[in-house]
TORDO-41839 format. One record per atom (N, C-alpha, C, CB): residue in one letter; atom name; x, y, z. Coordinates in steps of 0.001 Angstrom, whole numbers. Atoms other than C-alpha are relative to their C-alpha. Last residue first. Glycine has a CB too. Layout:
N
<"A","CA",<X,Y,Z>>
...
This chain:
118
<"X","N",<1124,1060,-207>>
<"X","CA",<174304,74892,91191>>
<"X","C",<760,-872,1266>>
<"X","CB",<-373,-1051,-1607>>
<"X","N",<-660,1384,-103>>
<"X","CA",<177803,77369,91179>>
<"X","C",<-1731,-603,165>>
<"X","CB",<1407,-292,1596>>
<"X","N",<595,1246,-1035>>
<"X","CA",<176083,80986,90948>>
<"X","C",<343,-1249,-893>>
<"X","CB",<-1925,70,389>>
<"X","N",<-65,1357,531>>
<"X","CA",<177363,83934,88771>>
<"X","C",<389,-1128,1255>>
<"X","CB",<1167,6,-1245>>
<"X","N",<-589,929,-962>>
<"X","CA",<176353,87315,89239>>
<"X","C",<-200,-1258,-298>>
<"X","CB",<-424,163,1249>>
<"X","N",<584,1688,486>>
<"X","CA",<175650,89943,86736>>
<"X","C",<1213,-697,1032>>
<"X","CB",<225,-591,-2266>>
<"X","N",<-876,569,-386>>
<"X","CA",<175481,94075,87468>>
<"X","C",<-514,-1548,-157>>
<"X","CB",<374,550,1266>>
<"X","N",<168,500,-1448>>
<"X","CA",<173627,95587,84941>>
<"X","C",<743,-767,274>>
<"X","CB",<-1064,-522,384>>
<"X","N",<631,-1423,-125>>
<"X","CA",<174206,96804,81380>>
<"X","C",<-126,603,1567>>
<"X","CB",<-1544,-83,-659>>
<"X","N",<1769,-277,118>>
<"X","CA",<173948,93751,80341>>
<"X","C",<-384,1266,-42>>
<"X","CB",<-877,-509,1199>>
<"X","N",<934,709,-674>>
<"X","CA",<177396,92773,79712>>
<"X","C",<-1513,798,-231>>
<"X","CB",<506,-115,1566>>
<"X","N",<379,-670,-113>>
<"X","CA",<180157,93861,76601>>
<"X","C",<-869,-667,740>>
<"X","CB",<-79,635,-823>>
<"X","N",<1395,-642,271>>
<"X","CA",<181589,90720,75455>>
<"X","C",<-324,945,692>>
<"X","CB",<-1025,-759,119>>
<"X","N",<-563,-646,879>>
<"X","CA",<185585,89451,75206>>
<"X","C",<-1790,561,-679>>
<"X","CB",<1256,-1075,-991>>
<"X","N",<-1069,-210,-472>>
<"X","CA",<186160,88395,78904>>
<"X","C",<-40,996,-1589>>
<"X","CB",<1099,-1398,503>>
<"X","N",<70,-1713,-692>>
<"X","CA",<182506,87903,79237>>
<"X","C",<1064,662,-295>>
<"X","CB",<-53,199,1641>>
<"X","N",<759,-1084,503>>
<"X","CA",<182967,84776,76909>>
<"X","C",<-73,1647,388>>
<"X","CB",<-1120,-468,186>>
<"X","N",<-467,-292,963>>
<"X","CA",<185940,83478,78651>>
<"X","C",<-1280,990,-1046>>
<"X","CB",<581,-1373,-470>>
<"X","N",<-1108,-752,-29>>
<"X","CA",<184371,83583,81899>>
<"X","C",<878,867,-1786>>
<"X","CB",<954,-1210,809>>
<"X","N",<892,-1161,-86>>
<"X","CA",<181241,81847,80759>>
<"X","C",<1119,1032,169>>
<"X","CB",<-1174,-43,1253>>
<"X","N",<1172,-239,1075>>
<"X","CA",<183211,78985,79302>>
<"X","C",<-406,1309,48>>
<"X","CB",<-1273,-859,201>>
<"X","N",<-968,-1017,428>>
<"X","CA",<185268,78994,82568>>
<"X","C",<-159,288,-1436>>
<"X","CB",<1415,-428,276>>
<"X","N",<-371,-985,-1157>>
<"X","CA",<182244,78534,84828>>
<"X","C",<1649,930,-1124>>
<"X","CB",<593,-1298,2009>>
<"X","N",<1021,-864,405>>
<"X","CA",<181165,75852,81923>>
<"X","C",<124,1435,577>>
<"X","CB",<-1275,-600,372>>
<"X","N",<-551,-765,1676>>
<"X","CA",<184530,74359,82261>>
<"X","C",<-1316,498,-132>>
<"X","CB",<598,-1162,-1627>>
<"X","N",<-655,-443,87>>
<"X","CA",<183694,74022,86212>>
<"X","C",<598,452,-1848>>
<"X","CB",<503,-669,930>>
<"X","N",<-1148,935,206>>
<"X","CA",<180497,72562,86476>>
<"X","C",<974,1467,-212>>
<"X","CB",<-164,-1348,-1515>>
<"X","N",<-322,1382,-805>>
<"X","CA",<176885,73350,87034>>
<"X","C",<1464,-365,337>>
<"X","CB",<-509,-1210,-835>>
<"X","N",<-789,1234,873>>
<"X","CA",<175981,76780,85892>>
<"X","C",<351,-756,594>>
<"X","CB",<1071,159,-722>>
<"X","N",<-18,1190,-834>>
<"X","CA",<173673,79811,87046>>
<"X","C",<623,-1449,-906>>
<"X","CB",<-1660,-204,547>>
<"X","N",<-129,1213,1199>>
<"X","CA",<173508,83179,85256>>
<"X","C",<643,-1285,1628>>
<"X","CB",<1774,577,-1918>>
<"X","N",<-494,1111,-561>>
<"X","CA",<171730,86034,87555>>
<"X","C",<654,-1430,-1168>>
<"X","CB",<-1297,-407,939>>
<"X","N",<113,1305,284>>
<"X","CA",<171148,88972,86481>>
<"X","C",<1268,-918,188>>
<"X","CB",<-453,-47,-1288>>
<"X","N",<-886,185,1453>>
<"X","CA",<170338,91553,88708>>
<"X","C",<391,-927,-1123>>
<"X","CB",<954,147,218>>
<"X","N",<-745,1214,312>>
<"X","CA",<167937,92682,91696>>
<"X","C",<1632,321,-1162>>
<"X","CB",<-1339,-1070,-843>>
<"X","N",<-1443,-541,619>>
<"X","CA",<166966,95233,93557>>
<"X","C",<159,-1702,-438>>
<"X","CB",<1486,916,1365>>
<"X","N",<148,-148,1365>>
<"X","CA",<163195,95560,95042>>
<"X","C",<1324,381,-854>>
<"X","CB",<-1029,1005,-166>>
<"X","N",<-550,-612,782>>
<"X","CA",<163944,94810,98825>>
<"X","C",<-146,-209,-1434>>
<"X","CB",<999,-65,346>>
<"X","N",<278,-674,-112>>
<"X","CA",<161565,92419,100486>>
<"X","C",<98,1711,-1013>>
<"X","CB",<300,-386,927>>
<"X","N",<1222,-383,104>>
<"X","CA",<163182,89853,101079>>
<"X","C",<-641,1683,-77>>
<"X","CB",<-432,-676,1040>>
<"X","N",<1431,840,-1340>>
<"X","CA",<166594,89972,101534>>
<"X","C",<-1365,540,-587>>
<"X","CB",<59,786,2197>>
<"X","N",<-26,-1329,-915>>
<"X","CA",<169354,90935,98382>>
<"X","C",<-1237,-967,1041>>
<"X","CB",<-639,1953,-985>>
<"X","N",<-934,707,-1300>>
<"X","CA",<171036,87992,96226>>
<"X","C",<-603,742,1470>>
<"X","CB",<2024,452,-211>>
<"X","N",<-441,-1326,-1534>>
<"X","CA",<168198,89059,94021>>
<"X","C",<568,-792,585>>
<"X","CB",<-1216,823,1199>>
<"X","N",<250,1032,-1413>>
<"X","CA",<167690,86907,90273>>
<"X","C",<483,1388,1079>>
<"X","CB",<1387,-1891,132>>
<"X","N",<-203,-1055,-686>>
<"X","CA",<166947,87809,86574>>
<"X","C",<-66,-383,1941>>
<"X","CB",<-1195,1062,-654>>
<"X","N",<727,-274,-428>>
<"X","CA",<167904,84862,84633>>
<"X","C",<76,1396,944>>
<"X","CB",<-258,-1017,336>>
<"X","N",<-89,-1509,-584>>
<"X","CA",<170296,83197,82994>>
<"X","C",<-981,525,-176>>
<"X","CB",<915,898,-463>>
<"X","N",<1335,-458,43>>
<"X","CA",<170791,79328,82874>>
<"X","C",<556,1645,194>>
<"X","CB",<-1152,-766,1297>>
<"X","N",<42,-2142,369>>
<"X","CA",<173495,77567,81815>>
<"X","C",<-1116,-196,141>>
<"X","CB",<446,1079,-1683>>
<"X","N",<920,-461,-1619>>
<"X","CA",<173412,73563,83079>>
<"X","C",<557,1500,167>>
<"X","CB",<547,-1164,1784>>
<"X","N",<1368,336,-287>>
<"X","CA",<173383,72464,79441>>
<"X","C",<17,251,875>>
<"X","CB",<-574,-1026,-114>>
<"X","N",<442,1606,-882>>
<"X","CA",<176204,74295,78392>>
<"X","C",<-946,-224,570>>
<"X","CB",<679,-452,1020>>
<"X","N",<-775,507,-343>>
<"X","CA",<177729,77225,76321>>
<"X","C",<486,-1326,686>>
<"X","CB",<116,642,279>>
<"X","N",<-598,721,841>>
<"X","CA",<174590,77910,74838>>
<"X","C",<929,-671,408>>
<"X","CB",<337,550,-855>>
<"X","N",<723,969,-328>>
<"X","CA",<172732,79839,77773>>
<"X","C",<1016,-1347,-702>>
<"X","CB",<-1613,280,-575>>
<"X","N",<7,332,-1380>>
<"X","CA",<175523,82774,77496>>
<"X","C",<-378,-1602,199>>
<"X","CB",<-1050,981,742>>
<"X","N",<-1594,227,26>>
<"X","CA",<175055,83110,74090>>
<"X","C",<349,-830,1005>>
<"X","CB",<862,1260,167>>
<"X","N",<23,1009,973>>
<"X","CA",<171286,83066,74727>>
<"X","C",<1111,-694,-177>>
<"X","CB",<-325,434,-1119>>
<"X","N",<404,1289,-1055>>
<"X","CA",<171755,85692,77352>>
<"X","C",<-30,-1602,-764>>
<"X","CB",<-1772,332,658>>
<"X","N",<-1160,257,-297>>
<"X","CA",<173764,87519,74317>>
<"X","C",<-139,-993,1514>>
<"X","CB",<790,1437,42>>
<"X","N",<-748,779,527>>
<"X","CA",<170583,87360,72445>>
<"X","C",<1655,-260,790>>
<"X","CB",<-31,551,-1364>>
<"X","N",<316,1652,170>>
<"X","CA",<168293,88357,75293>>
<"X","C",<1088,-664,-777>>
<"X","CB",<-1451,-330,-846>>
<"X","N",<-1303,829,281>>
<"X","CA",<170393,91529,75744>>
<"X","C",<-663,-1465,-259>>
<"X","CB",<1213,16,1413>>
<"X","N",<-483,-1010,668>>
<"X","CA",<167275,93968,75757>>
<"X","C",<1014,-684,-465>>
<"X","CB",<266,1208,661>>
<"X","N",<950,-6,1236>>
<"X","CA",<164866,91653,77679>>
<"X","C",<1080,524,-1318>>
<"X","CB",<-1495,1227,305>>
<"X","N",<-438,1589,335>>
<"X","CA",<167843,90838,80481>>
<"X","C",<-1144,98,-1478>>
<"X","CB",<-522,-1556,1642>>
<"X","N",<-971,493,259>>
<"X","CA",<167917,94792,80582>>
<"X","C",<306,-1381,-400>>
<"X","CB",<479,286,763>>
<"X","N",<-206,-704,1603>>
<"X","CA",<164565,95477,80399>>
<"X","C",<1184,-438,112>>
<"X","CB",<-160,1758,-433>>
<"X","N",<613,563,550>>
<"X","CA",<164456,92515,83969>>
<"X","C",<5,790,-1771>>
<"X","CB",<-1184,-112,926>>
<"X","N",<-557,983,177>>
<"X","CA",<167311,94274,85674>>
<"X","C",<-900,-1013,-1183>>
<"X","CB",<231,-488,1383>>
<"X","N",<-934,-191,464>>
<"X","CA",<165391,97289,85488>>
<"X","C",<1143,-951,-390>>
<"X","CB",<213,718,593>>
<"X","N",<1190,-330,1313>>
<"X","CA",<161921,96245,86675>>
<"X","C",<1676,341,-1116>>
<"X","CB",<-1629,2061,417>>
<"X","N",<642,1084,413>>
<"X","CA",<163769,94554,89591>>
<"X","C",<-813,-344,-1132>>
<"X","CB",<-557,-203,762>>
<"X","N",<1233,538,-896>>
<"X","CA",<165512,97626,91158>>
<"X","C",<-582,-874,-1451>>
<"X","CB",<-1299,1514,848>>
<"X","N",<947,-655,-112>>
<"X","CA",<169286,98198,90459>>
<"X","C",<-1672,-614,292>>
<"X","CB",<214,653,-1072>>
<"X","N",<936,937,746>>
<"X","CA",<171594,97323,92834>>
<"X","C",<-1079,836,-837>>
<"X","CB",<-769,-997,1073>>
<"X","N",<-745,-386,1120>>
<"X","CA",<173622,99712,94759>>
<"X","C",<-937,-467,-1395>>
<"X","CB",<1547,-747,109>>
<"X","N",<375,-1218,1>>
<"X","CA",<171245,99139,97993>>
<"X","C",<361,1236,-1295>>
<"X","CB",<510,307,1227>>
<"X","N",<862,-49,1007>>
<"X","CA",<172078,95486,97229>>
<"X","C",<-536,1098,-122>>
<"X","CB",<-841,-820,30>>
<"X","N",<1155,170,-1298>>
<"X","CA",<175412,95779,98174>>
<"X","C",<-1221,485,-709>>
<"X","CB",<301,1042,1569>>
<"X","N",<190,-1125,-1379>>
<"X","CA",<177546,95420,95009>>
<"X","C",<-982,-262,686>>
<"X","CB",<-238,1494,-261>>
<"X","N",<501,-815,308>>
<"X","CA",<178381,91649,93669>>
<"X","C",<-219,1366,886>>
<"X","CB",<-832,-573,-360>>
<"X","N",<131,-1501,-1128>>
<"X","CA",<180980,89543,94227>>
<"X","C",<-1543,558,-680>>
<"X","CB",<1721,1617,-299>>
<"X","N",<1281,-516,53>>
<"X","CA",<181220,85881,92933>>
<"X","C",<-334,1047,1028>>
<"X","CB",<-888,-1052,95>>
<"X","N",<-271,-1087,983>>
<"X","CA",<184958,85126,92366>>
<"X","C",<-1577,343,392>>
<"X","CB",<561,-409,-1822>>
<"X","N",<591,-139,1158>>
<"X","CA",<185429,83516,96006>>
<"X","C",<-181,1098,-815>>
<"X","CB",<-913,-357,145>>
<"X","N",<483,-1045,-45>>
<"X","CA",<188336,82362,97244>>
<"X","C",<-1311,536,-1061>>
<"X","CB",<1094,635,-48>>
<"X","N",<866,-644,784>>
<"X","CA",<188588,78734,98514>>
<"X","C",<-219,1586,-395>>
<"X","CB",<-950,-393,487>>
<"X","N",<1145,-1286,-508>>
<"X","CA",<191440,77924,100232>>
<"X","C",<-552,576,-852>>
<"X","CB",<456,1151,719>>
<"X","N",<325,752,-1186>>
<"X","CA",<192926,74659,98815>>
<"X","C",<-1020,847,1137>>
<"X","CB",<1450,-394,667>>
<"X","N",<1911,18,-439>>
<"X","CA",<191862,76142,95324>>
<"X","C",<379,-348,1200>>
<"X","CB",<-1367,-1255,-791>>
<"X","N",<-279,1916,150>>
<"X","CA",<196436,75735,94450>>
<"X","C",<-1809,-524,15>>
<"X","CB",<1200,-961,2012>>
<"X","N",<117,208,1426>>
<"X","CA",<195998,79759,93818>>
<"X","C",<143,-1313,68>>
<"X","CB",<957,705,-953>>
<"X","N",<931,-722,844>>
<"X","CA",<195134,80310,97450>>
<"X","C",<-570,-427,-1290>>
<"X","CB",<532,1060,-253>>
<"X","N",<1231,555,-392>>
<"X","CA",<197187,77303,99070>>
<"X","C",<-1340,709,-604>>
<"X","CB",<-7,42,1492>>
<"X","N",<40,1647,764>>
<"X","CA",<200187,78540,96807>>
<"X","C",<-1192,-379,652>>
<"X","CB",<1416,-1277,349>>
<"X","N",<-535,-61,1006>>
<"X","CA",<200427,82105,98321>>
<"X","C",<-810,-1090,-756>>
<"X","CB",<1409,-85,149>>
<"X","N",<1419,-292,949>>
<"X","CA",<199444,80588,101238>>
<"X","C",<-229,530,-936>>
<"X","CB",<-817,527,367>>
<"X","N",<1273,946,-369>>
<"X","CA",<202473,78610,101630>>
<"X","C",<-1222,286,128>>
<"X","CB",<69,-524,1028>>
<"X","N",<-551,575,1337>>
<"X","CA",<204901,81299,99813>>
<"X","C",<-1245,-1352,124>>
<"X","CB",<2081,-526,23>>
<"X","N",<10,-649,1230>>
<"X","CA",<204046,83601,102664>>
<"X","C",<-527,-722,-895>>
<"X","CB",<1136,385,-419>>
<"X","N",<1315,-284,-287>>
<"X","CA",<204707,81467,105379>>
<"X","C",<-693,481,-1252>>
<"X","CB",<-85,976,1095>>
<"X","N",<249,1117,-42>>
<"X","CA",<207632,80505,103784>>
<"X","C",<-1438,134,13>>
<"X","CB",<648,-673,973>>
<"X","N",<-93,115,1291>>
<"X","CA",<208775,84147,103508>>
<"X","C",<-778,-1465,-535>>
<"X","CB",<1540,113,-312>>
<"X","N",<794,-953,650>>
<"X","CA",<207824,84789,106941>>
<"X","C",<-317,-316,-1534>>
<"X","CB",<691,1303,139>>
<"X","N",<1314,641,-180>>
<"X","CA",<209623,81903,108559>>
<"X","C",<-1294,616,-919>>
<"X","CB",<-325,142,1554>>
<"X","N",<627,1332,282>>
<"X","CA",<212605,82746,106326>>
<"X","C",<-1474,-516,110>>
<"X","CB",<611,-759,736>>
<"X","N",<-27,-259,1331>>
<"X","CA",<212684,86235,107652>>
<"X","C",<23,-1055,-966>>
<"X","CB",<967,721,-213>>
<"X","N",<1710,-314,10>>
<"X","CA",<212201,85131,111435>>
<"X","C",<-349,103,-1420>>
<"X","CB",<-522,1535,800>>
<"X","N",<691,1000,-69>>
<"X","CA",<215390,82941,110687>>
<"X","C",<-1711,320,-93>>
<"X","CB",<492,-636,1215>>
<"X","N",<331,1135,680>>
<"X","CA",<217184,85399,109440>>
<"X","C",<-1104,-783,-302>>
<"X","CB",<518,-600,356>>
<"X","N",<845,-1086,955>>
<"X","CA",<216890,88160,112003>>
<"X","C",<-510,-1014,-1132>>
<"X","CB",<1075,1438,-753>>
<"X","N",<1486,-277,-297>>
<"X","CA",<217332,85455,114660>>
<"X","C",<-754,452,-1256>>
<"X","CB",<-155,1131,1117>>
<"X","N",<822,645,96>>
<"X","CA",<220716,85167,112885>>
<"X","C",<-1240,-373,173>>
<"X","CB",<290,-318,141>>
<"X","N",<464,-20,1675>>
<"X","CA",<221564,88730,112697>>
<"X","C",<-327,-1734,-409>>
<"X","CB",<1610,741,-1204>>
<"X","N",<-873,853,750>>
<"X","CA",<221223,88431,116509>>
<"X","C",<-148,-173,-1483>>
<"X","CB",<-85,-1209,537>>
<"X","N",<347,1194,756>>
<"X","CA",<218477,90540,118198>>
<"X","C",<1163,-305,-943>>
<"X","CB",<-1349,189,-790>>
């Protein structure tokens, strides 16, 4: 292979690269921030619920930030299964980074917390 070939593949690469790179962090490809563990990790439904009792005021916090805050105890898991966690739910994007910023400098529930787009 020709030290130009070599080049050229090494360009394409870098490009390549650099173009999703940028399509990632540009939103064009969506990644999403909303993980949580498998629900077998989870804890069970009586536990998520003392916990959202126990932090009410910082759910409150939470709620404050904007009118389409909600937080609640919710299961991403299937029927059936007794695991939940809490759930905060928001409409819009500065509320999404509202909530962000808060968490960023609060202590959470205790439990794992997932955050749902309306």
């Amino acid at each position: 292979m020709s030290l130009e070939s070599k080049i050229a593949i090494c360009a394409v690469v870098v490009v390549t690269v650099g173009a999703g790179a940028a399509a990632v962090l540009g939103g064009v490809i969506p990644m999403s921030r909303n993980t949580h563990p498998p629900c077998g990790e989870l804890p069970t439904t009586a536990e998520a619920t003392a916990a959202l009792t126990r932090n009410q005021a910082f759910a409150t916090d939470i709620e404050a930030l904007g009118k389409g805050i909600s937080v609640n105890v919710g299961s991403p898991c299937p029927k059936g299964q007794d695991r939940a966690l809490i759930q905060v739910t928001y409409g819009s994007k500065p509320e999404r980074e509202a909530i962000d910023s808060l968490l960023a400098r609060r202590d959470g529930f205790g439990v794992p917390m997932y955050l749902v787009e309306k």
